[in-house]
C-alpha positions in Angstrom: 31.0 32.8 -31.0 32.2 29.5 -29.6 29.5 27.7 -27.9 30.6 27.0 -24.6 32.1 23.7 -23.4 29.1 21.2 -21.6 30.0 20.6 -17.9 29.6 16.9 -17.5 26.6 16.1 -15.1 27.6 14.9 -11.4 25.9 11.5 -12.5 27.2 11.3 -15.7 30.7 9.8 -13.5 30.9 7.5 -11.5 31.3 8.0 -8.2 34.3 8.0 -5.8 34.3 4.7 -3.2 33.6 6.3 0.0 30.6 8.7 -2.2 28.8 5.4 -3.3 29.0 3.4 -0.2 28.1 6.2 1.9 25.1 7.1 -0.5 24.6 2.7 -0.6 24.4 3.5 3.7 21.8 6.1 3.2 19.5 4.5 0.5 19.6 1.2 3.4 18.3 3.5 6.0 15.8 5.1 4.8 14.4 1.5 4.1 14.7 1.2 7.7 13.3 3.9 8.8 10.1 4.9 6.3 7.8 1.9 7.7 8.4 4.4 11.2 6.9 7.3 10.0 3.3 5.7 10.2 3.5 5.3 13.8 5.7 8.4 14.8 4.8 12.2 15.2 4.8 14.4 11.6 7.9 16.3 13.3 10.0 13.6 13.9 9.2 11.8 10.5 10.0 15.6 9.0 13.1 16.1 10.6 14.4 12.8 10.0 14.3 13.4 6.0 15.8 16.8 6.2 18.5 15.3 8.2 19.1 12.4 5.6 18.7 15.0 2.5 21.4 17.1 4.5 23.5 14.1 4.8 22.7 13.2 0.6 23.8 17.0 -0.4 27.1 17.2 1.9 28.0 13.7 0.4 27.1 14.5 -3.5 28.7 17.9 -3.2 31.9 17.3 -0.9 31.1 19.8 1.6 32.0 19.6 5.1 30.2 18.2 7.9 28.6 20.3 10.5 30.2 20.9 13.5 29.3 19.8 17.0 28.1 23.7 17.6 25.5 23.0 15.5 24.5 19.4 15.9 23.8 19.9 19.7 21.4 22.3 20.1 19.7 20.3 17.2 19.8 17.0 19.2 18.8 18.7 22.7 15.5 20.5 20.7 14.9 16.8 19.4 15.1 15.3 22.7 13.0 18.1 24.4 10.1 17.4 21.2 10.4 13.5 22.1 9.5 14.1 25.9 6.8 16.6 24.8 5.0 14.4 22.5 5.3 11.3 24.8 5.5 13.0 28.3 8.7 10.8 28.8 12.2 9.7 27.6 11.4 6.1 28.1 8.9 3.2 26.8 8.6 2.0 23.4 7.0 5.4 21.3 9.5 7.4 22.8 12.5 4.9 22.6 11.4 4.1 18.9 11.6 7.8 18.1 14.3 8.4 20.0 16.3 5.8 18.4 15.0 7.0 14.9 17.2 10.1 15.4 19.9 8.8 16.5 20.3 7.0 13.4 19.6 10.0 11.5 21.6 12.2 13.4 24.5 10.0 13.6 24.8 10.3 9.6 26.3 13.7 9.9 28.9 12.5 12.7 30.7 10.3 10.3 34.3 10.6 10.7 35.9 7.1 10.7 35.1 3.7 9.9 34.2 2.3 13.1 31.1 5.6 12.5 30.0 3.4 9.4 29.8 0.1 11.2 27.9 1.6 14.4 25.2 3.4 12.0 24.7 -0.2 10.2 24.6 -2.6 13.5 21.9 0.5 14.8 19.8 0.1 11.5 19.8 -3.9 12.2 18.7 -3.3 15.9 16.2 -0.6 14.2 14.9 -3.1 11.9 13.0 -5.1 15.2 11.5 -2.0 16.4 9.3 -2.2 13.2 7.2 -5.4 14.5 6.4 -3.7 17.7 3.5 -1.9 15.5 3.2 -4.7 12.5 3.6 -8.1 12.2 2.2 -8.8 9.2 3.9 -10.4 6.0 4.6 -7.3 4.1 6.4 -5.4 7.0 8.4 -9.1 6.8 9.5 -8.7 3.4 10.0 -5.1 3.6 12.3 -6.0 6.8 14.2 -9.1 4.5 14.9 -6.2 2.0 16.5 -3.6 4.0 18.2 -6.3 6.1 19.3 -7.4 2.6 20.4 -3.7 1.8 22.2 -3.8 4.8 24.2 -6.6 4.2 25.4 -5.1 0.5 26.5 -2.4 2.8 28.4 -3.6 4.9 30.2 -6.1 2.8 30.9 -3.0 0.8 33.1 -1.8 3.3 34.8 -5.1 4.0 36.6 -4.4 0.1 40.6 -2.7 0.2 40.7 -3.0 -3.1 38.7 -3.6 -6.3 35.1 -3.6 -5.5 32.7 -6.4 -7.2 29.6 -4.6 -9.0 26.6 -3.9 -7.0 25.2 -6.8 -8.5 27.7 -9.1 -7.3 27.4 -8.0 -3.8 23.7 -8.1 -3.9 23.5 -11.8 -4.7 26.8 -12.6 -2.2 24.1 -10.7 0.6 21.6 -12.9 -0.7 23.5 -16.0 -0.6 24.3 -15.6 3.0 20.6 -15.0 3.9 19.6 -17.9 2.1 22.4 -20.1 4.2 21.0 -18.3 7.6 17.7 -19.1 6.9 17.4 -22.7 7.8 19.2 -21.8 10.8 16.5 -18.9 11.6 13.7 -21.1 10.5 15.2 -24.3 13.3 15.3 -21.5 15.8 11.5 -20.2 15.4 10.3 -23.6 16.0 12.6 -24.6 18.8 14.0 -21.7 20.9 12.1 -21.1 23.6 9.4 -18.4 23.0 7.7 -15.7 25.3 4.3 -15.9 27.2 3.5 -12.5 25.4 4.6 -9.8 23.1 7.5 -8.6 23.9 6.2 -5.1 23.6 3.3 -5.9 26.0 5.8 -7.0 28.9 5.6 -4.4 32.2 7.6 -1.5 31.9 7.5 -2.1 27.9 5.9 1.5 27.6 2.8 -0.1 25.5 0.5 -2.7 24.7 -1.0 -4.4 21.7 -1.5 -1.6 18.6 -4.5 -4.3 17.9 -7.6 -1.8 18.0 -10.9 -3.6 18.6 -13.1 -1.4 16.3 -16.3 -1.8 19.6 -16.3 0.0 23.0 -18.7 -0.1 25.6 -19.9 3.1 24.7 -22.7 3.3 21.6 -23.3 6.7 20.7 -24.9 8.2 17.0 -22.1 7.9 14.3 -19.9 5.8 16.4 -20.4 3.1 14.3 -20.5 4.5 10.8 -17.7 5.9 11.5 -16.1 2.3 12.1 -17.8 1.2 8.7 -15.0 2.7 7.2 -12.2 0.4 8.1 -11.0 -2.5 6.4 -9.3 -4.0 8.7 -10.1 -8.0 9.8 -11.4 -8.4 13.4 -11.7 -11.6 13.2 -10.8 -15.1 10.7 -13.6 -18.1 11.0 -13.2 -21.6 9.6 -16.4 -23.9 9.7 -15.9 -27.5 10.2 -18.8 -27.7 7.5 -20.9 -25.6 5.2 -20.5 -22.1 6.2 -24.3 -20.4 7.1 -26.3 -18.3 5.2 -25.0 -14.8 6.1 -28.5 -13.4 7.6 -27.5 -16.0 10.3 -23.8 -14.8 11.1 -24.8 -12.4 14.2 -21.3 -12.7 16.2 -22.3 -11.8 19.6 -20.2 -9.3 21.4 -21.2 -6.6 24.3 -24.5 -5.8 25.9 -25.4 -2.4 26.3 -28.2 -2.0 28.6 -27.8 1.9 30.0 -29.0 4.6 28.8 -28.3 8.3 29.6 -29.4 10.0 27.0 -26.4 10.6 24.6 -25.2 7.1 24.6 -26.0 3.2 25.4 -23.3 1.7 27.6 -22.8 -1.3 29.7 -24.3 -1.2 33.1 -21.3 -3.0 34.2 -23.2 -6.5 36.2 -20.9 -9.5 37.4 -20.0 -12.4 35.4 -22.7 -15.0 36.9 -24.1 -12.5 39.1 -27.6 -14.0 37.6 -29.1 -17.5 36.5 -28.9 -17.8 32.8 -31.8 -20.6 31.2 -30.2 -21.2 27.5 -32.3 -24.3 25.7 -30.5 -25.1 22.4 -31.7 -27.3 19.6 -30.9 -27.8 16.5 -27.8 -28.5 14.5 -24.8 -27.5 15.9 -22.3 -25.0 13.9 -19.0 -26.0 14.8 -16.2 -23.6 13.9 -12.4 -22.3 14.9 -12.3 -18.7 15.5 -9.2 -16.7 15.0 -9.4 -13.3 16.6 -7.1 -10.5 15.7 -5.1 -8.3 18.7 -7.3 -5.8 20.5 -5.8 -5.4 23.3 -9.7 -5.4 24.8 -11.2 -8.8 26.9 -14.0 -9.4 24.3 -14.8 -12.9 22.7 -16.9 -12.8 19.5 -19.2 -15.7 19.4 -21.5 -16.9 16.6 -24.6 -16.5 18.9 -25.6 -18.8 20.6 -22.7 -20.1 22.2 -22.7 -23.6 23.8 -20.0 -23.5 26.2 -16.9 -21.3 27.1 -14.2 -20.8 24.6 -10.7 -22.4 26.1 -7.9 -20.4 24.7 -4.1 -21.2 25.8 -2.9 -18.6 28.1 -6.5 -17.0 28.9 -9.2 -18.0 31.3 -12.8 -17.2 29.4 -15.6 -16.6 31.4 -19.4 -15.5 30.8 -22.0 -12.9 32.2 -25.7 -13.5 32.5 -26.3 -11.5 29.7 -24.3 -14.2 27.8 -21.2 -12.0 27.2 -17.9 -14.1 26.7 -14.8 -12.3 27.8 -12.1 -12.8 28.8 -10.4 -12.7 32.0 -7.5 -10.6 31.0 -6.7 -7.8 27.6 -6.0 -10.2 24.8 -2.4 -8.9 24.0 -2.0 -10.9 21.0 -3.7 -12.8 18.0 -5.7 -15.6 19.7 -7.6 -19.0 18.3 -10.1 -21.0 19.8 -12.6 -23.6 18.9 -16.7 -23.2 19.7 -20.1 -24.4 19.0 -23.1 -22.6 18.5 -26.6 -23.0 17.8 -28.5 -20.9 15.4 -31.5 -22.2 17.4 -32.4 -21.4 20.7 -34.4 -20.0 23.7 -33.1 -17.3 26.2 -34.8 -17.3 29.4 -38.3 -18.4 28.4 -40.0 -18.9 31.8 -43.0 -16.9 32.8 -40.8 -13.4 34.3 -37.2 -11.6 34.2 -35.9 -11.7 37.8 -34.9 -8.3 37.2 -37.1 -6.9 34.8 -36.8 -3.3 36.0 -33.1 -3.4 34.5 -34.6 -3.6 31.2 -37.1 -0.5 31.4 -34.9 1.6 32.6 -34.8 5.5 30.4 -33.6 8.4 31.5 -35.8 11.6 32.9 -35.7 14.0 30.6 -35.2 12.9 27.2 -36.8 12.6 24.0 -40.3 13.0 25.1 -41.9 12.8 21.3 -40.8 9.2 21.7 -41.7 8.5 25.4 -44.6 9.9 24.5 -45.1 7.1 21.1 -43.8 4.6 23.4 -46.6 4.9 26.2 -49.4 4.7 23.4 -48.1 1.3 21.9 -49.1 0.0 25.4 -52.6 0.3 24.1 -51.7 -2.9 21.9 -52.3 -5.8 24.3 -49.6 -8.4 22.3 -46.3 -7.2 23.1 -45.3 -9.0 19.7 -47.4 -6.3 18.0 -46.0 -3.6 19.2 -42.6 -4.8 18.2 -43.9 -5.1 14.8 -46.3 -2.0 15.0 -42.1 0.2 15.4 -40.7 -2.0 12.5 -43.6 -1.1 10.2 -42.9 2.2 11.1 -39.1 1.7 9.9 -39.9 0.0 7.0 -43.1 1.9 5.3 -41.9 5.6 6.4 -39.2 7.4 4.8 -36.4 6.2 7.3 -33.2 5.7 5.2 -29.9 3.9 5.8 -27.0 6.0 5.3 -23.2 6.2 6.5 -23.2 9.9 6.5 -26.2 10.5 9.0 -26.9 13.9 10.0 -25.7 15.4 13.4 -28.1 15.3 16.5 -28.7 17.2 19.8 -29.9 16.6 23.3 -32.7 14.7 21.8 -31.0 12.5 19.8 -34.0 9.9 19.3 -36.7 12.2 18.9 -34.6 14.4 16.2 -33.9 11.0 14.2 -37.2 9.5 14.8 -39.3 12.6 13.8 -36.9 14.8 11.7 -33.6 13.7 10.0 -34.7 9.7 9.6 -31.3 8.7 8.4 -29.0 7.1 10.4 -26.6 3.6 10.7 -27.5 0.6 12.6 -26.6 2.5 16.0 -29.5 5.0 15.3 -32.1 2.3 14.7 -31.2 -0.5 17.5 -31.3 2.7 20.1 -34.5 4.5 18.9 -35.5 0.6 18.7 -35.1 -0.1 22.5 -35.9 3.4 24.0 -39.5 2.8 22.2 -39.8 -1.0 23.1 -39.0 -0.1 26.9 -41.4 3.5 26.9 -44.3 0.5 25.4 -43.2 -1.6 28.5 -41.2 -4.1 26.9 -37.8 -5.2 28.7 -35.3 -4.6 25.4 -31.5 -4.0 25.2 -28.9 -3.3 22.9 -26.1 -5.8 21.2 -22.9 -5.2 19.9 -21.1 -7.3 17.5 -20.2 -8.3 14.1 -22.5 -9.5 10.9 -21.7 -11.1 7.6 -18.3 -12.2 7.1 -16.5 -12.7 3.3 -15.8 -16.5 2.6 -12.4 -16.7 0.6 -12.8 -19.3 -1.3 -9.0 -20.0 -2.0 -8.8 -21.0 2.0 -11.8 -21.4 3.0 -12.0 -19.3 5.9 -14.3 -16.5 6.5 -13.4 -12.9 7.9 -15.3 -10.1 9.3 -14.2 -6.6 9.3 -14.4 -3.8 11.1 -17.1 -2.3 8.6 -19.0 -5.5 9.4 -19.7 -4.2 13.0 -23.4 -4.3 13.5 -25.9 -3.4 16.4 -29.2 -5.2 17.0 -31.6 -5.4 19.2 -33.3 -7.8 21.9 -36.8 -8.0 23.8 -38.0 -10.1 25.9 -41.4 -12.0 25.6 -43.3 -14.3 28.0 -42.8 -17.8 27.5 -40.8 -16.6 24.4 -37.4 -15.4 26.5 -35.3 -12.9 24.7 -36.0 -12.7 20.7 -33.3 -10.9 18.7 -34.5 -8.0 16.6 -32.4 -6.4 13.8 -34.6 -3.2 13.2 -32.0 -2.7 10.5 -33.0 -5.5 8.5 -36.4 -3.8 8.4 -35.1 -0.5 6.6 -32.1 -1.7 4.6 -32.5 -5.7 4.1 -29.3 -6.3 1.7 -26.8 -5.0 4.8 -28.2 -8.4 6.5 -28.9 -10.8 3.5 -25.5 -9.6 1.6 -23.0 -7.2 3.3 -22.6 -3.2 3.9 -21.5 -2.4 0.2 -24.7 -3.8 -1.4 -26.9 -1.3 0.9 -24.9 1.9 1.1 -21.6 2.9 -0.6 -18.9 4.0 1.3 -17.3 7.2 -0.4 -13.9 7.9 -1.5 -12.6 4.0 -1.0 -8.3 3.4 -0.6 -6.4 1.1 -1.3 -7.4 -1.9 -3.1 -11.2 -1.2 -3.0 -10.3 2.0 -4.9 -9.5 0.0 -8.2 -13.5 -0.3 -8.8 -13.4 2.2 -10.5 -11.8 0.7 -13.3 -14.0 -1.2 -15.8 -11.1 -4.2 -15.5 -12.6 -4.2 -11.8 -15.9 -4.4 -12.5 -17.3 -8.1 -13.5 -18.6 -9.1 -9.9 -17.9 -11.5 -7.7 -15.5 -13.3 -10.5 -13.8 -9.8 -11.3 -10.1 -9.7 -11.2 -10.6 -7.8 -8.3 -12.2 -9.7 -6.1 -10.0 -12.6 -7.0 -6.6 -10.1 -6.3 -7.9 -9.9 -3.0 -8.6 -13.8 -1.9 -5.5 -14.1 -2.3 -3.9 -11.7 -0.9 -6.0 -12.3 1.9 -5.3 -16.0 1.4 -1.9 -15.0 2.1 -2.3 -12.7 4.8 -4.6 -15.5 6.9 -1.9 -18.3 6.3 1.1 -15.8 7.7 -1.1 -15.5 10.4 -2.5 -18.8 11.1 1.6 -20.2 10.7 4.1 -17.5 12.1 2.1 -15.0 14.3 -0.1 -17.6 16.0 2.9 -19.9 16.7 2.2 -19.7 20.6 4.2 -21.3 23.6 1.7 -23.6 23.7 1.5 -25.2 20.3 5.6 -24.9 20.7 5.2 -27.3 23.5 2.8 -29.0 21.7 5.4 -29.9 18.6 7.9 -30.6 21.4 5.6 -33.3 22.9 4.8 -34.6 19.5 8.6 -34.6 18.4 9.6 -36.9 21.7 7.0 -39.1 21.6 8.3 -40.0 18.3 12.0 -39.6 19.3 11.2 -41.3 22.6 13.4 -43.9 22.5 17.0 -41.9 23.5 19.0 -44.5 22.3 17.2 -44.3 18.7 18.0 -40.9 18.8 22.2 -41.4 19.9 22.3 -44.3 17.1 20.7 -42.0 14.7 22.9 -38.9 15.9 26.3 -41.1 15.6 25.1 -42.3 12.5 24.8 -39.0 10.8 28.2 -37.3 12.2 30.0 -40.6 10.7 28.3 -39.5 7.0 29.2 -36.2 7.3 32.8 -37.2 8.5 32.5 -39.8 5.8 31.7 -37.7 3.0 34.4 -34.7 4.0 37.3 -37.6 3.8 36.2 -39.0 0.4 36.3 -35.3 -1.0 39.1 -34.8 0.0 40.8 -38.1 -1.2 38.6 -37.2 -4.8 40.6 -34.2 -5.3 43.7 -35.0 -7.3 46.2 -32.5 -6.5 47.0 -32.5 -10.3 43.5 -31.4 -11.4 43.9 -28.9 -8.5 46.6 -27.1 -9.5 45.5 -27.2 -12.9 42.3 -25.8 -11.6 44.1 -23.0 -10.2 46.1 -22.1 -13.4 42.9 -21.8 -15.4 41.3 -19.2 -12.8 44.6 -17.1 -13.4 44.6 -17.4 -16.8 40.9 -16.1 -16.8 41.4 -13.3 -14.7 44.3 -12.1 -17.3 41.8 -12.5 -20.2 43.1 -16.1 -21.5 39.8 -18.2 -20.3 39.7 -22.1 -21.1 37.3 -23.0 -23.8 34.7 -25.5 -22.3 35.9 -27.8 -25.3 39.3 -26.5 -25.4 42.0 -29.2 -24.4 45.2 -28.5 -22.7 47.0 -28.9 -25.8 44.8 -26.9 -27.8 44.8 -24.3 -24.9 48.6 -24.2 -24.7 49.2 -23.4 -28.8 46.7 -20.5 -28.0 48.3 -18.9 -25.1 52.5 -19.5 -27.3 50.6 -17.8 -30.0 49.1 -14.5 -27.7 51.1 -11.5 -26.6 49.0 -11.0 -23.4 51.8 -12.4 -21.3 55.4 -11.7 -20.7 57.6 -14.1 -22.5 58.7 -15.9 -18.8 54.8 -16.2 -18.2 53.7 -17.9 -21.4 56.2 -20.0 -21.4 56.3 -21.3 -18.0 52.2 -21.5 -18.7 52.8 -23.6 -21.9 55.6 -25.6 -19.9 53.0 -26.4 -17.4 50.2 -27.5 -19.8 52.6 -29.7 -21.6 53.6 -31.5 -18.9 49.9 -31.7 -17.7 48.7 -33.0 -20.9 51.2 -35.8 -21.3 50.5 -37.0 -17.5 46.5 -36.9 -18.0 46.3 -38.4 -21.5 49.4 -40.7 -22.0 50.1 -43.9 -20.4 50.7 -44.3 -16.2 53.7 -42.6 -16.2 56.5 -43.5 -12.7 56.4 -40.0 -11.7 53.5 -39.4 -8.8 50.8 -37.2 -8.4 52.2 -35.5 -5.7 55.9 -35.0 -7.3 54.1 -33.5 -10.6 52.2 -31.1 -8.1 54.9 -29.6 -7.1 56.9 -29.3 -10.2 53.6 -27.7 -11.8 53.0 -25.2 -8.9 56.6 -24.1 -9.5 55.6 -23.2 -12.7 52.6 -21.7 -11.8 54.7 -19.4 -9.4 56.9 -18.0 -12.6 53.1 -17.2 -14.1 52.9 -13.3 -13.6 
């Protein structure tokens, strides 16, 4: 029995034209449209790939494409799922989306060329949508790629006859990208740019994706729950020696409410109190660069010494010392400040509102209310303050990101039964037992630590790096920070979060620690991997995404003072067109029209497998080609004819005949070439 014949495979071929450009049109799409699905409901993402697949079988197998019957209903479900999900047909989601299936969708509507064309110009108008939701330097180069992919495809289409390998069309695509981008790089510095993101304009359908990481709301777990996050909040560069890190407190919101579940801002008026700040001291001078978050919050190294100025934004201060700002921070903003680590917050003899500061709910936790009241037995309020962090630090309180879940009495049930909670837990069980003991207190809000990268110099802080203290006030003293933390788990405050609790299951680049290649500290390969990608990250941001209107103007300003003189600038202008005018005569003139035509006759010999030798002479070259069979016997002899003649005019004597008359006897030749 004959073994039966193997059916060759359906890649073992190549493919027909219109097969591979269409697949070349796919694969360029879906690098369009997978940074999307991050941002865009499951369905959408789900239905998009099915439709591309569909799109990938009918073109691999030759089937037929659906008919409208069938592509209707499918578009009207999709638009009915869009206004579901978004609760409209318009904005920026539901635009994004919608124009996400369209581009799908349209691949199985293919019938012409012009269908090709309207996909790709739809994919490039696609390709902005991606930096309404990222704007950082990988969603760039992942953009310059499928732009780049784009390109290929659409030059692929340009070719009627014999196509150039994908090779070649990839590096023509990247030829002309490399000639548009001086052009692109002139216009990012010069043409005018807008007061805002685009995306944050009325009527846009969204603001900033920026996310803040702190709200004005501190309940148990909030903030272990924000440990988790990686992400920078904000970039810091100190004019000199960056501080020890048990001095980076980054002063943010004041929470000074309490209704039992959660601490929250009693919302008072910027000013509506007299502040008395004395600073001494050194001063810590610094630029802070603070990522978008779409919130009015200004992180300060505390204490501030004056109000931040930022271009575009008014800052202004409450008399609890809270800088904000007078409007959502849309985008990534810089400003410069000084602080002093040293100071004294309203140190006079009373609070002009102490009441504010005493303040508990009815009701709640009365274990502690009941602990608070007997501390009021101790005459020095400073020893009651450190009678509750003895208590923190001697009994078995732990520090821990997973803290158990607590009930109506949250402070009591963590104080007197679970004893393991984050930062949140033991700044609000703090306060609650300084103000039952009599002692004005209140919660803060911000950031602590910060990584140096020493590749750039600059420090960031993280969203795990979000903190929550505590501060009382004293007689004569004023308000004295307390970090009832530092008393339980002292390395979160001397070092950082990951040298006094480990965060479980870690992604992304912190999950390589696992690997004993990962594992050398602070030198490790790991650590180093990530200064500079971080390196790389800050500069992106610090050079493209905080090029503002203002420091545009700026440049401007700089740029005519030093051009200020117009008729430098016309002299220099005139100058340079007569150069360039220059220089396009002389080439011209350069260009023998002998070595041009003989120029030509190589390129066609080439093409018909008879190159030049790079030390092959024209008479040389001429006894090869008499001696080949590759041409017709009219060809190689009108192609020997022509290199005789051109090898007596360029090596003998000046002969009478002229450049131009030889020209035109050797392109009549070159005509009989076939």
């Amino acid at each position: 029995m004959k073994d039966a014949p193997i059916k060759p495979s359906l890649f073992a071929r190549p493919l027909p034209r219109d097969k591979a450009d269409t697949l070349l049109l796919l694969g360029s799409a879906v690098l369009v449209l997978a940074p999307h699905t991050a941002h865009l409901p499951l369905w959408v993402s789900l239905l998009c790939a099915a439709t591309l697949l569909w799109r990938g079988y009918i073109t691999l197998r030759g089937k037929r494409m659906p008919s409208t019957l069938v592509l209707l209903p499918i578009a009207a479900g999709a638009m009915a799922g869009v206004q579901f999900s978004y609760n409209t047909l318009l904005g920026r989601d539901a635009g994004v989306a919608m124009l996400v299936m369209l581009v799908a969708f349209k691949m199985l509507e293919m019938h012409a060329r012009r269908d090709l064309y309207v996909v790709i110009f739809l994919c490039f108008f696609l390709v902005l949508t991606n930096f309404f939701y990222a704007q950082g330097i990988g969603t760039a180069i992942l953009m310059v790629v499928a732009v780049l992919a784009l390109l290929t495809t659409q030059i692929s289409f340009q070719f009627t006859g014999a196509v150039p390998s994908l090779r070649a069309r990839l590096a023509l695509s990247g030829r002309m990208l490399l000639f548009a981008a001086p052009v692109a790089v002139a216009l990012f510095f010069i043409f005018p740019r807008l007061g805002g993101p685009l995306w944050g304009m009325p009527g846009s359908g969204g603001g900033s994706g920026g996310k803040s990481g702190l709200s004005e709301r501190m309940a148990p777990g909030q903030m272990s729950n924000l440990a988790m996050s990686d992400e920078p909040a904000f970039r810091v560069r100190f004019d000199g020696a960056v501080p020890d890190k048990s001095k980076l407190y980054w002063r943010g919101l004041v929470l000074d409410a309490f209704d039992g579940a959660a601490w929250t801002r009693g919302g008072s008026l910027p000013g509506s109190q007299t502040v008395s700040l004395n600073v001494r001291g050194e001063a810590v001078r610094y630029e802070l660069t603070l990522e978008p978050s779409d919130t009015r919050w200004l992180f300060t190294l505390d204490m501030p010494g004056h109000l931040p100025e930022i271009d575009g934004y008014r800052s202004q201060v409450s008399h609890q010392l809270e800088l904000t700002s007078e409007r959502p921070l849309e985008g990534r903003v810089r400003y410069a400040m000084t602080s002093y680590p040293e100071y004294t917050l309203d140190d006079g003899e009373a609070l002009e509102d102490p009441n504010q500061w005493l303040l508990l709910p009815y009701g709640y936790n009365p274990k502690a209310l009941a602990a608070g009241l007997a501390l009021r037995k101790l005459a020095d309020p400073v020893e009651r303050v450190n009678t509750v962090l003895r208590q923190f630090r001697e009994q078995p309180f732990s520090y821990t990101l997973e803290p158990p879940l607590l009930g109506r009495h949250s402070i009591d049930e963590f104080l007197y039964g679970t004893r393991a909670g984050f930062c949140e837990h033991y700044s609000g069980a703090f306060v609650f037992l300084m103000r039952a003991a009599g002692i004005p207190a209140r919660v803060v809000t911000g950031y602590q630590g910060g990584e140096r990268n020493p590749l750039d110099g600059f420090v960031t802080v993280r969203q795990s790096d979000a903190h929550a203290w505590a501060e009382v006030w004293v007689r004569g003293r004023g308000w004295v920070r307390i970090d009832p933390t530092a008393a339980v788990a002292p390395e979160r405050v001397r070092r950082n979060l990951a040298a006094a609790v480990e965060r479980p299951a870690p992604f992304g680049i912190d999950a390589l620690r696992g690997l004993s290649l990962f594992q050398a500290g602070e030198d490790s390969l790991l650590v180093q991997l990530r200064n500079a990608l971080g390196a790389v990250n800050n500069g992106w941001n610090q050079w493209v995404l905080n090029y503002t209107p203002e420091r545009q103007a700026g440049l401007m300003q700089s740029l005519q003072s030093t051009l200020a003189d117009w008729r430098f600038a016309g002299v220099a202008s005139l100058l340079v067109l007569v150069l360039l005018v220059a220089r396009i005569f002389y080439r011209r003139r350069a260009i023998d029209p002998v070595e041009a035509v003989y120029s030509v006759l190589c390129k066609r010999l080439a093409h018909l497998d008879l190159a030049r030798a790079a030390d092959e002479g024209p008479t040389a070259y001429a006894a090869r080609i008499a001696a080949s069979q590759q041409l017709a016997p009219p060809s190689r002899e009108a192609a020997v004819e022509f290199l005789r003649r051109y090898s007596a005019w360029r090596y003998a004597p000046p002969q009478p005949e002229s450049s131009a008359r030889l020209a035109a006897t050797l392109k009549s030749l070159l005509s009989q070439l076939r």
